[in-house]
C-alpha positions in Angstrom: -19.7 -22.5 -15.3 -19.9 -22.3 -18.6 -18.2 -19.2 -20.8 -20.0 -16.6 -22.5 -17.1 -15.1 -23.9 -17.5 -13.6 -27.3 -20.6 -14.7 -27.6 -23.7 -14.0 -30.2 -26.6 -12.1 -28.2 -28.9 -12.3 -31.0 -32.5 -13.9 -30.0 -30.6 -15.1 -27.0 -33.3 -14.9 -23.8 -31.3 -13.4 -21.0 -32.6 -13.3 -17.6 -32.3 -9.6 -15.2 -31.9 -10.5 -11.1 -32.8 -6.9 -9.7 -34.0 -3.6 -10.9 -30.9 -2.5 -9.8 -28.0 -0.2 -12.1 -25.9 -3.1 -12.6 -29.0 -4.9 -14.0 -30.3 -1.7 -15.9 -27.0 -1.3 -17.5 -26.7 -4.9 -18.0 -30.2 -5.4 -19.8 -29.6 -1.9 -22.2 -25.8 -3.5 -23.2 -27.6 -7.3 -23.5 -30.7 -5.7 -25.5 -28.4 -3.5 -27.6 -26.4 -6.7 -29.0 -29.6 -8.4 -29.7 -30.3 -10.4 -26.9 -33.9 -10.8 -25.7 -33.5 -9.2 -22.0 -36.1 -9.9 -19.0 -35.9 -8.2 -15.9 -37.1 -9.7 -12.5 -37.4 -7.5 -9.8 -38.8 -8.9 -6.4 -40.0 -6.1 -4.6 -43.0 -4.4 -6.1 -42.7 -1.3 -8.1 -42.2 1.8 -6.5 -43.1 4.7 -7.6 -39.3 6.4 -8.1 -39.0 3.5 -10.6 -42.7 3.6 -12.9 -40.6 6.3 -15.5 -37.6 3.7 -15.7 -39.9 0.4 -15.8 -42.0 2.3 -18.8 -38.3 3.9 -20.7 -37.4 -0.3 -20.0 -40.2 -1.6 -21.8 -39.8 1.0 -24.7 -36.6 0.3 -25.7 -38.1 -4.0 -26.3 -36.8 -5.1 -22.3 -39.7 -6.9 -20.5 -39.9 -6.2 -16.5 -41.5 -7.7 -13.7 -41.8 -6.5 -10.6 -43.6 -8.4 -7.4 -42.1 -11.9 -8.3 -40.2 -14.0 -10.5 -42.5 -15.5 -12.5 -42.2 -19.0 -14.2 -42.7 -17.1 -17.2 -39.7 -14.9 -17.1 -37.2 -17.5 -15.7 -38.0 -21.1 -18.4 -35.7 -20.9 -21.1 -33.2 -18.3 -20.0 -29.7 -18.9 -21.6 -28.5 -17.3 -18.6 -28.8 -14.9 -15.6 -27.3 -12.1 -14.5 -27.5 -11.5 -10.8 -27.4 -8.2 -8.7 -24.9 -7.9 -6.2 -27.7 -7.5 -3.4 -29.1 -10.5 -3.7 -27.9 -13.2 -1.7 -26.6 -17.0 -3.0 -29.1 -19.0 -0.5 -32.4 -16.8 -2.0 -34.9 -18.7 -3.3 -34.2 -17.4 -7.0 -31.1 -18.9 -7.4 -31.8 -22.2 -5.7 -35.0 -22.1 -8.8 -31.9 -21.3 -11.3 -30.2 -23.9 -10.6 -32.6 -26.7 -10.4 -33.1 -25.5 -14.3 -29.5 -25.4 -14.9 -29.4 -21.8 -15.8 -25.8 -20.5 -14.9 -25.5 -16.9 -13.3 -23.2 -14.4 -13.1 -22.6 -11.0 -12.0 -22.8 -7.7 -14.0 -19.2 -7.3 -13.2 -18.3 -11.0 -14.5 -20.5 -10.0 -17.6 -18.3 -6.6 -17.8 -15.3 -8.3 -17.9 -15.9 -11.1 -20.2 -17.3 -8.3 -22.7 -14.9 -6.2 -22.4 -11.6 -5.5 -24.6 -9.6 -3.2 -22.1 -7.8 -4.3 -19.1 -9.1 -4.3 -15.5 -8.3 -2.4 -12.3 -9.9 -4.5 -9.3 -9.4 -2.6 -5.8 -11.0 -4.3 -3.1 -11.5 -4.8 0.3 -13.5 -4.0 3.6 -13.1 -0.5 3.7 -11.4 2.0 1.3 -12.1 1.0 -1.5 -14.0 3.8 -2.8 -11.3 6.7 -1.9 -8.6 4.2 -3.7 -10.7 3.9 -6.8 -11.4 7.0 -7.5 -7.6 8.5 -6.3 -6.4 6.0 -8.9 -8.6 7.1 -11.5 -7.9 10.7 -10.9 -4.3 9.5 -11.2 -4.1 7.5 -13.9 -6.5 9.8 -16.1 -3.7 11.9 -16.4 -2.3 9.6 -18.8 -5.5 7.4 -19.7 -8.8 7.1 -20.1 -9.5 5.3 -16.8 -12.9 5.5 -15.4 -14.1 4.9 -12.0 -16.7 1.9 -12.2 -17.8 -1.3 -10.1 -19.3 -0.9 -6.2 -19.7 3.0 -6.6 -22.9 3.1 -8.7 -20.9 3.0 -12.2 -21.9 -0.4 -13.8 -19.0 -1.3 -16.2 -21.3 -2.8 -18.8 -22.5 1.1 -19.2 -18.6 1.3 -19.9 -18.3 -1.2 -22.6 -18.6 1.1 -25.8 -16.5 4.6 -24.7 -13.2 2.6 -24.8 -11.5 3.0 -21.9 -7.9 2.4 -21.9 -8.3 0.4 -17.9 -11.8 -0.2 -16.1 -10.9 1.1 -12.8 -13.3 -0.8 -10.9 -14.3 -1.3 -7.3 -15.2 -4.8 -6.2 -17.4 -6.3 -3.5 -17.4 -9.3 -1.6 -21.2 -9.9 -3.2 -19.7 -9.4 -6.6 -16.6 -11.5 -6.5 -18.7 -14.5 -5.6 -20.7 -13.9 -9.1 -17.7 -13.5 -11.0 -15.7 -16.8 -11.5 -13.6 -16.0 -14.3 -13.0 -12.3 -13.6 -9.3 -11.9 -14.1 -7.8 -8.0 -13.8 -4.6 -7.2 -14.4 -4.3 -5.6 -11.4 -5.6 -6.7 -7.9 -5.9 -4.9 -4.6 -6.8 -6.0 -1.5 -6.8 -3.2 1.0 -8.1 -4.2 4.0 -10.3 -7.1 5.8 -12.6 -6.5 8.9 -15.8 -8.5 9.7 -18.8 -7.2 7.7 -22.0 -9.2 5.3 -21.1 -12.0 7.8 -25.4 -13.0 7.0 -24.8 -12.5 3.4 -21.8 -14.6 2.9 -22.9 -17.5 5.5 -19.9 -16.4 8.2 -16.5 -14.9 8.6 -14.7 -18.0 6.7 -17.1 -17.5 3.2 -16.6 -13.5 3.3 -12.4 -13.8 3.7 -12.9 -16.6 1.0 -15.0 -14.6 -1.6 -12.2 -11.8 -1.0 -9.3 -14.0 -1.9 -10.8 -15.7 -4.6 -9.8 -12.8 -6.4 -6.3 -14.3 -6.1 -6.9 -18.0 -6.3 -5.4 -20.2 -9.1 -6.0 -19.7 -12.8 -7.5 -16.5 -11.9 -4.3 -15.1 -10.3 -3.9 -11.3 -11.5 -0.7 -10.2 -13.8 0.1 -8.4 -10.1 -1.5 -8.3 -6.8 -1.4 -5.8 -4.3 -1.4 -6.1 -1.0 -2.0 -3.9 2.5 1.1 -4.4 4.7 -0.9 -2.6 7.2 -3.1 -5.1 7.8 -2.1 -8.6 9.5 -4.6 -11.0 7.8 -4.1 -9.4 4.1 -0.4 -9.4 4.8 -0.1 -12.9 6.1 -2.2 -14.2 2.9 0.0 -12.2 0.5 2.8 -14.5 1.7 1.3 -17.4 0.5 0.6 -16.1 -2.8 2.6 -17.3 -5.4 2.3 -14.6 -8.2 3.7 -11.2 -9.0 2.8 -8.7 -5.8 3.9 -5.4 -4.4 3.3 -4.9 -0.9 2.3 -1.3 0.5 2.7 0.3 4.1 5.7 -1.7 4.9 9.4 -1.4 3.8 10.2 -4.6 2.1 13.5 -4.9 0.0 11.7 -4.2 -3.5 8.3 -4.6 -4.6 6.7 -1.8 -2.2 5.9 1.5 -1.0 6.0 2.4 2.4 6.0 5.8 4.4 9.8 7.0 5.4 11.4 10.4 6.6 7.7 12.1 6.5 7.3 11.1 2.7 6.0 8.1 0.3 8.3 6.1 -1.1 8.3 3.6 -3.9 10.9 0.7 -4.2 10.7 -1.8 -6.8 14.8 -2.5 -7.6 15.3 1.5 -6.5 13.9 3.4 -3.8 11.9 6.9 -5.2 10.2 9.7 -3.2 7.2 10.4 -4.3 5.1 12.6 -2.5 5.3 14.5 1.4 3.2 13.3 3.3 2.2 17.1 4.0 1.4 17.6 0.6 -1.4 14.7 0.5 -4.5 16.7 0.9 -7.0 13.7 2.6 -7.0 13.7 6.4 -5.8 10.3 8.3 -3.3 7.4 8.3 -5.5 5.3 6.6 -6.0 7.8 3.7 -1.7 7.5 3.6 -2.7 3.6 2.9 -4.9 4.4 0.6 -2.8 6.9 -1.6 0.4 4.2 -1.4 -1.6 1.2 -2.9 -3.2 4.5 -6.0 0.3 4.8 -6.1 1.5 1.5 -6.5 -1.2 0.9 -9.3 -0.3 4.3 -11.1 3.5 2.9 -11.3 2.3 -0.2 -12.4 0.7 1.3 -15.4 3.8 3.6 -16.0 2.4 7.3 -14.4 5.4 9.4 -14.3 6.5 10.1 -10.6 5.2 14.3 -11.9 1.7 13.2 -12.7 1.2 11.1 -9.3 2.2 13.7 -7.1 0.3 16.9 -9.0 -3.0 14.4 -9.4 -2.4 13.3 -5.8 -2.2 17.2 -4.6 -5.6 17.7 -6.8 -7.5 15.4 -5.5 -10.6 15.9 -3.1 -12.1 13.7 -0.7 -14.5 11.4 -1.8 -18.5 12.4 -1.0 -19.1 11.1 2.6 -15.6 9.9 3.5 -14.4 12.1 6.3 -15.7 14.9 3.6 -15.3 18.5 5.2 -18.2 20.6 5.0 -17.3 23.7 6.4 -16.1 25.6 9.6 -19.0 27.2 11.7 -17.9 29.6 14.9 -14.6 27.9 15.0 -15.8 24.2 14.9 -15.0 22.1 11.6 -17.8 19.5 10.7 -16.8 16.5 8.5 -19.5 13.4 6.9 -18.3 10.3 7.0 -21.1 9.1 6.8 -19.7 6.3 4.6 -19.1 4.6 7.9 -21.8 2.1 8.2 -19.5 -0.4 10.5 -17.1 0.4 13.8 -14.3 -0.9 12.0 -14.7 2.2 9.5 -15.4 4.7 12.5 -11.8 3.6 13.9 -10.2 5.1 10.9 -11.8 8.4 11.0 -11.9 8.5 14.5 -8.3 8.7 15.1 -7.8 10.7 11.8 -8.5 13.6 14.1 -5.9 12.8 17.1 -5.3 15.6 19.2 -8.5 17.4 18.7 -11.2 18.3 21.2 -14.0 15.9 18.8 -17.8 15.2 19.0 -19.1 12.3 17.6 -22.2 11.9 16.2 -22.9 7.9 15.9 -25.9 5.4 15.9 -28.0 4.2 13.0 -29.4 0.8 12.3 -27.0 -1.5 14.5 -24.8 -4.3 12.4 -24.4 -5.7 16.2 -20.7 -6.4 15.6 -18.5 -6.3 18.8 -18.2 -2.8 20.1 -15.3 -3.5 23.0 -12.9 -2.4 21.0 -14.5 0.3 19.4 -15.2 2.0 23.1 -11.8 0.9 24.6 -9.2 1.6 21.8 -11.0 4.6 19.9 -14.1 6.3 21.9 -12.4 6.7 24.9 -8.9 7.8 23.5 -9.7 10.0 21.0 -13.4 11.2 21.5 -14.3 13.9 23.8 -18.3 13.8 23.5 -20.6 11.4 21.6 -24.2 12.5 20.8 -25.6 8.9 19.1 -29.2 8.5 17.1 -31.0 5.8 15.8 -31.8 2.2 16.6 -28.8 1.1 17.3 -28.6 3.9 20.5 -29.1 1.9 24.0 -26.2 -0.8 23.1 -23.8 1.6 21.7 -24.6 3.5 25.1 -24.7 0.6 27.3 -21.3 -0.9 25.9 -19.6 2.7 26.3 -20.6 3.2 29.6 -19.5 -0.4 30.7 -15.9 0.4 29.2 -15.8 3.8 31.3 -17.3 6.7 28.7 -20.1 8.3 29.8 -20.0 11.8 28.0 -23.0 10.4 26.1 -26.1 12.6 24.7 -28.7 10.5 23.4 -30.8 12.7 20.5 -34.1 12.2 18.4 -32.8 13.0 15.0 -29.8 13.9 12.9 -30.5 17.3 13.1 -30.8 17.5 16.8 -27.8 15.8 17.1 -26.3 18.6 15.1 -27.8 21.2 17.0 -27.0 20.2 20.0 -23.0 19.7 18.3 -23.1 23.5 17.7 -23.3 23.9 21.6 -20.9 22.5 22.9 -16.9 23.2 23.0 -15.8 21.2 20.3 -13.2 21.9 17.5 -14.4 18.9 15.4 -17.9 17.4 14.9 -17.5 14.1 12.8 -20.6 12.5 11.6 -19.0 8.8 11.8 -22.6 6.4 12.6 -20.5 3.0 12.8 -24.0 1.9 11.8 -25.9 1.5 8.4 -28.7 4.3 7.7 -32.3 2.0 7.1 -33.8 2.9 10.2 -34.1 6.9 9.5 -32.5 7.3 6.0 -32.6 5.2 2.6 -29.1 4.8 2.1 -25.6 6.0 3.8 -25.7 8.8 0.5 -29.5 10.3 2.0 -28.0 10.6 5.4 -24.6 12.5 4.6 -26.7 14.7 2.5 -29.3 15.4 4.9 -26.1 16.4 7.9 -24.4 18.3 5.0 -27.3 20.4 3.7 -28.7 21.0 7.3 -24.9 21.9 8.4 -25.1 24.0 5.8 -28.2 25.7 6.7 -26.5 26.8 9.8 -23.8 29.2 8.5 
């Protein structure tokens, strides 16, 4: 891979993968150095994107939409891919019979950029972390969310942030092989983009390249929570602070109902009844914020006031309101079981409904049923594709409080009859078969919810 660091733009022809945000933002940063910026969009134009395509072409970007034409792709100086867009697809294999490196937006982002990096990754909670450490640290600094959460860091590159606090996917740390932050967490690994990645192996190994060698951040942190992330941070060589488990310095762990945070002393930070986010696996989340706040030299004040400020992120076991006694929540974030667990068991000791189903990922569900549906659920009303196996595999491990329902808002109707103090929208499933994206579908349940006061 050849550097682009601190390169000249000017006349350069730069090739777009994807008429996608991180390829938006990239083109308008590329374009406004000087670079000659093309944009490739397989699909054909639809009609949410004619005012973008035509605001594109004003500005001097060319876009095509339908195909990658010969046209766009001869002569590019290089590529910069969308993190949708699979290795095996038939435009990189084209790329690289022309020997036209690619990278990601992030990649781009970070070789651009002048401040320091943030990375926070992971299976699931990433977003809450991200943006609790941004709310954090921007007591102090200019730290902006950016990454996997619809904030392209290249959009970033000219407000000056003092630390790009920035989400990272498995799809983008495989485009970014120089990407280097100064801090690095890895929060938790379940099986998910198994297709995407080529199996279980590739996806762990994209993950962990984050950590590899010469890319090795100034400090790594690591879930003690998690077995897999916890073994691997025992092989790694370099700086690292452990969280969820009491180590003798270099942690933060949970102790005497409170956070604490050793690195040669021990410090209470925050109660644990103080932390406003509902669940155990929120607690994870707000140790490894708090680790990263340290680490950038928060005062022990600042964490605990911008902890107590701090809302739930939008579809993340998000309450919407209480209606005749029964709290609703959208976590609609949830698109695999492995994230259902987690909210599942956030409510332990509650009377809860369920409402699951979606387009099925058709990951195991034996442990799902066994270790979460049938200790900690009362009723499950489930919707979508994905209904008949997640029914068949409950009833086979002994659940049978099942409704089966048309839509969303049936399932939400039928919610507000029955005698439930919690109904958790948690699918376990991703939203293409009724919804265009997990973000459409918490909306709809919230604003229909909402309807119903």
């Amino acid at each position: 891979m050849v550097s682009i660091m601190k390169r000249k733009w000017t006349d350069k022809k730069v090739l777009i993968l994807g008429l996608s945000k991180s390829g938006i933002s990239a083109a308008k940063y590329l374009s406004s150095k000087g670079a000659d910026c093309y944009i490739t969009e397989f699909k054909p134009l639809q009609d949410k994107d004619i005012e973008t395509v035509k605001a594109l072409e004003a500005a001097g970007i060319k876009v095509e939409t339908g195909k990658h034409s010969d046209e766009f792709i001869n002569d590019s100086y290089i590529a910069i891919t969308s993190p949708g867009i699979p290795p095996k697809s038939e435009i990189f294999i084209r790329l690289k019979e022309k020997n036209i490196p690619v990278i990601g937006e992030v990649e781009l982002a970070y070789l651009e950029a002048t401040a320091p990096f943030i990375a926070i990754t992971g299976t699931n909670g990433k977003t809450t972390t991200t943006y609790l450490a941004s709310h954090i640290l921007s007591s102090e600094f200019n730290a902006p969310v950016c990454g996997n959460i619809g904030v392209p860091p290249t959009s970033l590159l000219d407000k000056n942030p003092d630390y790009f606090v920035c989400e990272v996917s498995s799809f983008q740390l495989a485009t970014a092989p120089t990407f280097r932050p100064q801090i690095a967490c890895f929060l938790t690994f379940t099986p998910d983009h198994i297709d995407w990645h080529g199996g279980l192996e590739k996806y762990f190994e994209a993950k962990i390249s984050l950590f590899k060698n010469e890319k090795q951040p100034f400090c790594a942190v690591f879930s003690g929570a998690d077995e897999t992330i916890y073994n691997f941070s025992k092989t790694y060589s370099g700086e690292k602070f452990i969280y969820a488990k009491e180590l003798e310095k270099n942690c933060c762990y949970i102790k005497n109902n409170a956070i604490y945070f050793k690195r040669i002393k021990e410090e209470e930070i925050i109660k644990l009844n103080e932390i406003p986010l509902v669940g155990e696996h929120n607690w994870q989340n707000t140790m490894c914020a708090i680790v990263i706040a340290k680490l950038t030299g928060i005062s022990n004040e600042n964490i605990r006031e911008r902890i107590m400020s701090f809302k739930a992120v939008e579809h993340r076991i998000e309450y919407v309101t209480d209606i005749n006694g029964k709290a609703f929540y959208n976590d609609s974030k949830a698109t695999n079981p492995e994230a259902s667990f987690v909210a599942v068991k956030s409510f332990e000791g509650k009377n809860l409904t369920l409402i699951a189903g979606g387009r099925d990922k058709n990951t195991d569900l034996t442990e799902f049923c066994t270790q979460y549906i049938n200790k900690y659920v009362s009723t499950v009303i489930l919707i979508g594709e994905a209904t008949q196996r997640f029914k068949d595999n409950m009833e086979k491990n002994g659940f049978h409080n099942i409704i089966l329902a048309n839509s969303l808002q049936e399932a939400i109707d039928i919610s507000l009859t029955l005698d439930t103090q919690v109904v958790l929208l948690s699918p376990a499933c991703a939203s293409y078969d009724m919804f265009n994206s997990y973000e459409h579908r918490g909306e709809v349940f919230k604003d229909y919810v909402k309807s119903k006061i």
